[in-house]
C-alpha positions as CSV (number, residue, x, y, z in Angstrom):
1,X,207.5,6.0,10.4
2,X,204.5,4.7,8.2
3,X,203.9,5.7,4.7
4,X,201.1,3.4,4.2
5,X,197.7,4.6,3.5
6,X,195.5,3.6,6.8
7,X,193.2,1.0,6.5
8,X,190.7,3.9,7.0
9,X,191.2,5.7,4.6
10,X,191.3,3.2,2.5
11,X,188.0,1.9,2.8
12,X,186.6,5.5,2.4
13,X,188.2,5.7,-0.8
14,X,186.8,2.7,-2.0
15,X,183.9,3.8,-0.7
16,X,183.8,7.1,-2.8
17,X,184.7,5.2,-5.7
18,X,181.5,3.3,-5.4
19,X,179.2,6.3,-5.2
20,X,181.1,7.6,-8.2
21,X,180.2,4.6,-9.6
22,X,176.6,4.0,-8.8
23,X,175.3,7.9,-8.2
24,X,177.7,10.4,-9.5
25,X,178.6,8.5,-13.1
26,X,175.0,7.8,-14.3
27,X,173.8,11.6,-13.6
28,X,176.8,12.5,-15.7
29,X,175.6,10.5,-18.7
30,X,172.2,11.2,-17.7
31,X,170.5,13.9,-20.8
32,X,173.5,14.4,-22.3
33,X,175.1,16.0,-19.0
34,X,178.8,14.8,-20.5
35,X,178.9,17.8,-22.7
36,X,179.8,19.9,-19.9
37,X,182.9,17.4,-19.7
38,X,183.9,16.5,-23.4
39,X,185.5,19.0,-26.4
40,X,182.2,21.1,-25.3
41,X,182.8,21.8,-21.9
42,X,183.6,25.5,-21.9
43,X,180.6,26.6,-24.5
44,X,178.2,24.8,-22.8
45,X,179.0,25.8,-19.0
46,X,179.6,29.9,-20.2
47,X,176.2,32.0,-20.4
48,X,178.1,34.2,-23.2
49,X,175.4,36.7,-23.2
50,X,175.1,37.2,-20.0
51,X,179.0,38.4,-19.1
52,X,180.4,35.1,-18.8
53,X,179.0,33.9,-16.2
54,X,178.3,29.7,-15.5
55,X,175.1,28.2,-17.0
56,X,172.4,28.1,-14.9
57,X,171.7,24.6,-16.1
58,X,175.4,23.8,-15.2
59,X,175.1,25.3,-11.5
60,X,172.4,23.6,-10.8
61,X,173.6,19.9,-12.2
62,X,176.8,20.8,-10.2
63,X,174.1,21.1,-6.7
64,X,172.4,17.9,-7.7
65,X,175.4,15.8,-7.4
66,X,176.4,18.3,-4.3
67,X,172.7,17.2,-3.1
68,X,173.7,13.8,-3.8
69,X,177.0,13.7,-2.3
70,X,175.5,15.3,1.5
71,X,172.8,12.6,1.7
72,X,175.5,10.0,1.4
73,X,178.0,11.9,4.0
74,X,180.6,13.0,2.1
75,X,180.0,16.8,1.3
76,X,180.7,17.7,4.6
77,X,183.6,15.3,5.8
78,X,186.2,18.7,6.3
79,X,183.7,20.4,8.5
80,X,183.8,20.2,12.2
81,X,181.1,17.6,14.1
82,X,179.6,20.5,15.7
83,X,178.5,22.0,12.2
84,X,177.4,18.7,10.8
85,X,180.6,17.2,9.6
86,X,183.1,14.8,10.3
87,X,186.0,16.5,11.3
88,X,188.0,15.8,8.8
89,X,191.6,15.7,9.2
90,X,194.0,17.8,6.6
91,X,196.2,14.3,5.9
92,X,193.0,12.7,4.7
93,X,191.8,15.7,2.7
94,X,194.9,15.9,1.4
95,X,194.9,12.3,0.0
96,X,191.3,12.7,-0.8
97,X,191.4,15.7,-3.1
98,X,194.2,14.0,-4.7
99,X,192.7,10.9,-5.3
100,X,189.6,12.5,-6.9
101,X,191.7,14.5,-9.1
102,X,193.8,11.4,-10.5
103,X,190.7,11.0,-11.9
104,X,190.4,13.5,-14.6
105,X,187.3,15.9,-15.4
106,X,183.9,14.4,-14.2
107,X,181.3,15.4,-11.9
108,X,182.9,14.3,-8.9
109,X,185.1,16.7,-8.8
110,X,185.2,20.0,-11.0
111,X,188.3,22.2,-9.5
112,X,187.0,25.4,-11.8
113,X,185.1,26.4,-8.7
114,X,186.0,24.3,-6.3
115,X,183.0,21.7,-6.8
116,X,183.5,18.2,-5.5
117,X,181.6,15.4,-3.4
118,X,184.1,16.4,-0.6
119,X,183.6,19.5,-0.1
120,X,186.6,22.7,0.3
121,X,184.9,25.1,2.5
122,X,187.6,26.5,4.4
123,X,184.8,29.3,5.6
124,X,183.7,26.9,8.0
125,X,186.9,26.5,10.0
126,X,187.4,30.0,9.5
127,X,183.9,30.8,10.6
128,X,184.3,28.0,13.7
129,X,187.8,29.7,15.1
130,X,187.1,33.6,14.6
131,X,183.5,33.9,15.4
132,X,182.5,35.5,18.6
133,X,180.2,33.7,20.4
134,X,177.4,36.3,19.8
135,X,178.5,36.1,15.9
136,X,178.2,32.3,15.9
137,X,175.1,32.2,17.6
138,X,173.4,34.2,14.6
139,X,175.4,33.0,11.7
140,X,176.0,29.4,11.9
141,X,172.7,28.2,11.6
142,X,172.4,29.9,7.7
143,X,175.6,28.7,7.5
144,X,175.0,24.6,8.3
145,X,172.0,25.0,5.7
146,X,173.7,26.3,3.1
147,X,171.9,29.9,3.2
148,X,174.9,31.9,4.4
149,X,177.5,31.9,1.1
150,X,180.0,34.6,1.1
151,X,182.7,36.4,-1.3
152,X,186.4,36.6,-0.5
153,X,186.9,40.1,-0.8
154,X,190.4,40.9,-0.2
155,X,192.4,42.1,-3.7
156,X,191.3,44.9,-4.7
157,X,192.1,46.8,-8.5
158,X,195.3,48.2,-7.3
159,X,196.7,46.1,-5.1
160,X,196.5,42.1,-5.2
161,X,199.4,40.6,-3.1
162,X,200.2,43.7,-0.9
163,X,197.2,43.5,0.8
164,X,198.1,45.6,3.6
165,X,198.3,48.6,1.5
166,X,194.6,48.4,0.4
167,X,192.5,51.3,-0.3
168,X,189.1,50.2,1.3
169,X,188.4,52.0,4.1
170,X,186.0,51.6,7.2
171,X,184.9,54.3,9.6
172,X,182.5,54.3,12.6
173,X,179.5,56.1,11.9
174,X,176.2,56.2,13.5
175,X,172.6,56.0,12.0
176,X,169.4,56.4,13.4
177,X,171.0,56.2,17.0
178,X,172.6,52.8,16.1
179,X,176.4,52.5,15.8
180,X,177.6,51.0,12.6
181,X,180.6,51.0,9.9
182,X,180.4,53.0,6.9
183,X,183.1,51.3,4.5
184,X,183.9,52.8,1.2
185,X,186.2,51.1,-1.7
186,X,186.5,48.1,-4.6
187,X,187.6,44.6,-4.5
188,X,188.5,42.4,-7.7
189,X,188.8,38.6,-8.0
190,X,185.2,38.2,-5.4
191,X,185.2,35.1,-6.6
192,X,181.0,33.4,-6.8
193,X,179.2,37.2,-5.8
194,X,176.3,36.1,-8.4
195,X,175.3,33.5,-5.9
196,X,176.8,34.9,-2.6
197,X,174.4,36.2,-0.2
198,X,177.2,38.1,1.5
199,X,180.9,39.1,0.9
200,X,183.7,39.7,3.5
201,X,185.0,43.1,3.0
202,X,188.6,43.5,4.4
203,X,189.2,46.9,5.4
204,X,191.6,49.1,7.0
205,X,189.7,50.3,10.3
206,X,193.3,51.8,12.1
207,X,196.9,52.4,11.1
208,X,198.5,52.7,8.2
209,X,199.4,51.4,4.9
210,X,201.6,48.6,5.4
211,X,200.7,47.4,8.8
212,X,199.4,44.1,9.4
213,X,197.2,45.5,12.3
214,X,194.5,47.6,11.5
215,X,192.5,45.6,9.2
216,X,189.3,44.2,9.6
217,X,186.8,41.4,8.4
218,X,183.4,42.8,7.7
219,X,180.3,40.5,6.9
220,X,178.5,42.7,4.2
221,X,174.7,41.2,2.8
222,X,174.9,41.3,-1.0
223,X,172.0,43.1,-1.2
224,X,173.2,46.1,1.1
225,X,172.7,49.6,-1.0
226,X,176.1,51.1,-2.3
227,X,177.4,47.3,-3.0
228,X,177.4,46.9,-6.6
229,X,179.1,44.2,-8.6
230,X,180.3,46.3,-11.6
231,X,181.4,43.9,-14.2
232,X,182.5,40.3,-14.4
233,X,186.3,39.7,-15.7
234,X,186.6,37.2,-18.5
235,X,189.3,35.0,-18.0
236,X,191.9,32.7,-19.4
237,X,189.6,29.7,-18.5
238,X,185.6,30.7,-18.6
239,X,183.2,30.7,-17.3
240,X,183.9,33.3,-15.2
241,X,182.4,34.2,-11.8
242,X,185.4,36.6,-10.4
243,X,183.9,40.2,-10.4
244,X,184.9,43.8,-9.6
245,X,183.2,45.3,-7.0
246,X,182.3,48.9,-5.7
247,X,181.7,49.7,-2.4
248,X,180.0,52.8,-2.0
249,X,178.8,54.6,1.0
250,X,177.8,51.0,2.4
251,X,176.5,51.1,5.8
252,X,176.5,48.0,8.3
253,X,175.7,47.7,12.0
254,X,178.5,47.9,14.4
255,X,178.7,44.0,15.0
256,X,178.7,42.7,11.3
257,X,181.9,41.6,11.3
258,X,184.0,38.3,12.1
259,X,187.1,37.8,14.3
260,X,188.6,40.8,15.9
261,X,188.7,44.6,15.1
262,X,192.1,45.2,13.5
263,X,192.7,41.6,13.2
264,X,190.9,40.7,9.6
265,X,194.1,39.4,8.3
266,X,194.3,36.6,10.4
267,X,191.5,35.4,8.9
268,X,192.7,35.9,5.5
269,X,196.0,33.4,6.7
270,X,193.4,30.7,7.8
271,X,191.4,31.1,4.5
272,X,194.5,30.4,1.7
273,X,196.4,27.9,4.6
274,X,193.2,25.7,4.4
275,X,193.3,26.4,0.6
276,X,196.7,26.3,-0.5
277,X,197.2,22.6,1.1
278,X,194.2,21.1,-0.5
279,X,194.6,22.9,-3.6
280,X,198.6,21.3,-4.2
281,X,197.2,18.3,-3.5
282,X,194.6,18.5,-6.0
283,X,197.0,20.1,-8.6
284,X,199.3,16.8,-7.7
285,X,196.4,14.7,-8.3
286,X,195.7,15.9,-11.9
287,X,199.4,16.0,-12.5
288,X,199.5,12.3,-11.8
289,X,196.4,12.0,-14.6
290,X,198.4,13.8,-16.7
291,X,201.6,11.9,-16.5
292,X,199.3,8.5,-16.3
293,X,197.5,9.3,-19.0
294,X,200.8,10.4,-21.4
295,X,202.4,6.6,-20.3
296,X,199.5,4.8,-21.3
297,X,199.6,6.5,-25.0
298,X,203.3,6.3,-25.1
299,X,203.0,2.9,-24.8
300,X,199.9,2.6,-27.4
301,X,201.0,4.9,-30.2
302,X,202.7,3.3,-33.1
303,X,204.6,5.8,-35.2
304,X,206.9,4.4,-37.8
305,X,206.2,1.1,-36.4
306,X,207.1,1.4,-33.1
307,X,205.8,2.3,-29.5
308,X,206.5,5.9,-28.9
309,X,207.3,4.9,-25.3
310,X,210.4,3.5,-27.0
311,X,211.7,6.7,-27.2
312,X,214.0,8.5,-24.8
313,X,213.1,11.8,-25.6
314,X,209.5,10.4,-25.1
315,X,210.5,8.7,-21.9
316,X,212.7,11.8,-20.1
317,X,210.1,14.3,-19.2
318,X,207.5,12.5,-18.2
319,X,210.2,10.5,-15.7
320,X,211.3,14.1,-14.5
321,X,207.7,14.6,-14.1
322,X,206.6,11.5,-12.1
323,X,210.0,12.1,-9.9
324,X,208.9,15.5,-8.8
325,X,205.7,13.8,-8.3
326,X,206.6,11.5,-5.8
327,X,208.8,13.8,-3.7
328,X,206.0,16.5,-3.5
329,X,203.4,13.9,-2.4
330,X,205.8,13.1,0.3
331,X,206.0,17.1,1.3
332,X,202.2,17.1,1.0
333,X,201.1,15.0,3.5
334,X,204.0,15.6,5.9
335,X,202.8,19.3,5.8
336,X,199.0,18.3,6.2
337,X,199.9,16.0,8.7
338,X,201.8,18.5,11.2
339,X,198.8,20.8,10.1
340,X,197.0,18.6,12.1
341,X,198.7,18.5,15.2
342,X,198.5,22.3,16.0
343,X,196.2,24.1,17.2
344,X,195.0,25.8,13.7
345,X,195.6,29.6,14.4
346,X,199.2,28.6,15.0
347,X,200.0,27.5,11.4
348,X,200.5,31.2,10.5
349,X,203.2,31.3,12.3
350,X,204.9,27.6,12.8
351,X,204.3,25.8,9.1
352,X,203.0,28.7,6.4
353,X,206.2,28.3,5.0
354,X,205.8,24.6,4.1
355,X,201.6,24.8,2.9
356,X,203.3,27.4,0.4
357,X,205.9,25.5,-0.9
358,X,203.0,22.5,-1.4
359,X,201.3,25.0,-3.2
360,X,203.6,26.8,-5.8
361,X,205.5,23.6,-6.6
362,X,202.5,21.5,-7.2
363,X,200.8,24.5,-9.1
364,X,203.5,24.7,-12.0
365,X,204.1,20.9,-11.4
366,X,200.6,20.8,-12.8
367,X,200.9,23.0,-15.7
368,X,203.8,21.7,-16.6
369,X,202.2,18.1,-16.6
370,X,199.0,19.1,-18.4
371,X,201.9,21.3,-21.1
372,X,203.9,17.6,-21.4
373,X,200.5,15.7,-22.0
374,X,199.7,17.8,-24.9
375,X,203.3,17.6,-26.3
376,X,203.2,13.7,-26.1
377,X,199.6,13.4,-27.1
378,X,200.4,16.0,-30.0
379,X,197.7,16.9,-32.4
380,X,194.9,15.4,-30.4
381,X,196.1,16.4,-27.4
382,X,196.0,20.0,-28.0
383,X,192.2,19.7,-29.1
384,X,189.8,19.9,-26.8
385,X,189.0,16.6,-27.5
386,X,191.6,15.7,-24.3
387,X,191.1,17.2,-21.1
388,X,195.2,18.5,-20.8
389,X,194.2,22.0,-22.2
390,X,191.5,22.5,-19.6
391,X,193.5,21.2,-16.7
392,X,196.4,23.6,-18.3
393,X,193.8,26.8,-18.3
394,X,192.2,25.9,-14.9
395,X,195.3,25.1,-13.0
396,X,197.3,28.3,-14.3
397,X,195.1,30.6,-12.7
398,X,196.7,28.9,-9.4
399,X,200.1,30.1,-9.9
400,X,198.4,33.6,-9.1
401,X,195.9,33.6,-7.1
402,X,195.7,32.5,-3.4
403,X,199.0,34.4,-3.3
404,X,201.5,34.0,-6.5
405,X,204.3,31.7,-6.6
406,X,207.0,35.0,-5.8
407,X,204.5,35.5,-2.5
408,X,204.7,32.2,-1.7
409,X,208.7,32.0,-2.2
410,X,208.4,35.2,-0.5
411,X,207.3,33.6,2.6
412,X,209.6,30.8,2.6
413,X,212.5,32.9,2.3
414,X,211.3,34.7,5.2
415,X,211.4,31.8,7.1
416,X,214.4,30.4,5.9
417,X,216.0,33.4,6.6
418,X,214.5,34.3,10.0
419,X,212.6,37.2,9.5
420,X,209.4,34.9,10.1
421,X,208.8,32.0,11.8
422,X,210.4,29.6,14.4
423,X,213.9,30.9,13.1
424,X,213.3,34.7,14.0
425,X,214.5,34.0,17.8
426,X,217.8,32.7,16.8
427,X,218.8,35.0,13.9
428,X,217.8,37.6,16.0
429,X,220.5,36.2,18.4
430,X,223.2,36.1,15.9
């Protein structure tokens, strides 16, 4: 076995250092842009009057840099060639987003929605592996030009992680001679519907509550009467772009969906597998600034004339910290790496288990980093004059959503114990 970084991947990420360096920087210091990243950073990205939602000035600095980052041919490394990418592999995303998150805040790479010059849009696979051939003939052109963006409408007000008991429902219904869907219920958490042009709509289309069958993935148009975003939730860490939304007596065509009928979950699995691997490895990567970070003032701090480094009890948890560090980076790329050599519908049920144990232990590894940073830093580093109480706010969210840690464990007890995964055939022997 070979742990070292490929000579590859090396080079690319020296080569996105340089374009951090000589395009992404200067637009950061460029008109006083660095207040969106300083002590400022959450009153100047949060339109406070208008629900909470991101600055318009702040969107559209994040889609320069976005601009920036496609002419150069890094946006789209993670999509497939077909769609204008690269094909980026899951190992190299994995040491990718963890590379640019060592970082620290910046515009390179802003995790509070999901901006960076490598893009996370796990749509595209999604869209690539479900998507009838009819269905990719008329959406994938909007979607390689960035016209098509959709909500994740899954959770809904009553139920979050039991998803198979939502409420939404979908019936066939005809109008004007055309057969269609007539879908009534609410979703929470649709994370980006003030820019979204359409939302997928899980609903139950057959069976009943509880079954994994039954579900399906509609493609509604934001615009479509009866779908109304009703308020936008204000959150731990603003701005805030996760609404509640009403469906209504919506009406769609009979074909506006993606994947199967009854099969919508599946596509719901390939959206948080994609995201929960590349979402530990960024929550490693601003662990790693974190720890970093509280070493480098250990060792500069002078407090009754000596380095606070010298200190044991300084010393001791951020050593626990880089140790558990280490040995998830190790679980990170093995995971990404057998990610990548199967075929991708079959992580579900072969490797789901090991993406969610990535994700939960790098999620509170994170907080836990950002929580030590502050204790070392103390006074200064619970102002907002260090990044550690963003990263703290922004990363905590993770420990819920894309399925909360108990899910998660959930899942890998299920394997573990047979009732999923590789391991069901010989428990089921026993």
């Amino acid at each position: 076995m070979d742990f070292d970084i490929p000579s590859d991947l090396q080079a690319y990420l020296d080569e996105l250092d340089q374009f951090i360096e000589d395009e992404i920087k200067p637009l950061e210091n460029e008109n006083d842009n660095i207040k969106y990243f300083d002590h400022r950073r959450e009153y100047e990205r949060t339109d406070w009057e208008a629900g909470g939602l991101p600055k318009k000035e702040w969107e559209e600095l994040l889609g320069v840099a976005r601009d920036k980052a496609d002419k150069a041919g890094h946006l789209r490394f993670a999509w497939p060639k077909e769609l204008g990418g690269k094909d980026g592999s899951q190992l190299w995303l994995a040491v990718i987003r963890e590379h640019l998150a060592s970082k620290g805040l910046g515009l390179h790479n802003d995790l509070q929605n999901e901006h960076s010059i490598v893009g996370n849009n796990p749509f595209i696979v999604l869209f690539k592996e479900f998507a009838t051939p009819d269905q990719y003939e008329r959406y994938a052109p909007a979607l390689m030009a960035g016209e098509l963006r959709t909500g994740f409408g899954l959770t809904e007000p009553n139920h979050g992680s039991d998803a198979t008991f939502m409420e939404t429902r979908a019936v066939r219904q005809d109008r004007d001679g055309k057969p269609g869907w007539l879908i009534n219920g609410e979703k929470m958490w649709t994370t980006g519907m003030h820019v979204a042009t359409h939302c997928m709509v899980f609903a139950r289309t057959s069976g009943k509550d509880g079954d994994a069958r039954g579900i399906t993935t509609f493609i509604v148009p934001a615009d479509t009467p009866g779908f109304k975003v009703e308020e936008y939730l204000w959150t731990f860490n603003m701005p805030t772009d996760h609404p509640r939304v009403s469906i209504t007596d919506v009406w769609i065509p009979e074909d506006f969906y993606w994947g199967e009928i009854d099969n919508g979950l599946s596509l719901g699995q390939s959206f948080v597998h994609q995201n929960r691997i590349r979402q530990a490895a960024s929550s490693l990567g601003a662990a790693v600034y974190c720890i970093d970070e509280s070493v480098k003032y250990a060792r500069t701090r002078k407090p009754f004339g000596k380095p606070l480094a010298a200190n044991q009890a300084i010393q001791w948890p951020l050593i626990e910290l880089h140790t558990q560090a280490e040995a998830l980076r190790l679980l990170i790329r093995k995971t990404a790496w057998e990610m990548d050599r199967m075929p991708h519908k079959q992580i579900e049920w072969e490797l789901s288990d090991k993406v969610s144990m990535c994700n939960f232990w790098a999620n509170r590894l994170c907080c836990e980093a950002a929580d030590q940073a502050m204790q070392t830093h103390g006074g200064i580093g619970y102002s907002r004059h260090k990044p550690f109480e963003h990263i703290y706010r922004h990363h905590r969210r993770y420990r819920i959503t894309e399925g909360s840690e108990e899910i998660q464990m959930r899942k890998v007890g299920a394997f573990l114990f047979g009732y999923l995964g590789p391991k069901r055939a010989e428990f089921e022997g026993l």
